[in-house]
C-alpha positions as CSV (number, residue, x, y, z in Angstrom):
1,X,-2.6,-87.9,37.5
2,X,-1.5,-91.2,38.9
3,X,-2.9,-90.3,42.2
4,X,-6.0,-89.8,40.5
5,X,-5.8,-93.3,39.1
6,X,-4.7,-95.0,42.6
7,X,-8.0,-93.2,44.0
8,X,-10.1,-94.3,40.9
9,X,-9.0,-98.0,41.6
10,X,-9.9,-98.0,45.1
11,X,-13.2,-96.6,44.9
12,X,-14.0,-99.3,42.0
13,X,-12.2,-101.7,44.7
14,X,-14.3,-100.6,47.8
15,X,-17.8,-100.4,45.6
16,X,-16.8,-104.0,44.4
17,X,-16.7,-105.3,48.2
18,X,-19.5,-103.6,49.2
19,X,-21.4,-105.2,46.8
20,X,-20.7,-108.6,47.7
């Protein structure tokens, strides 16, 4: 569902910044 997207986003989002 969307939330499922929203949560999908910010997971890619949060692995992104802890990469850098």
């Amino acid at each position: 569902g969307f939330l499922d997207i929203v949560k999908g986003v910010g997971l890619v989002a949060l692995g992104a910044v802890s990469k850098s």
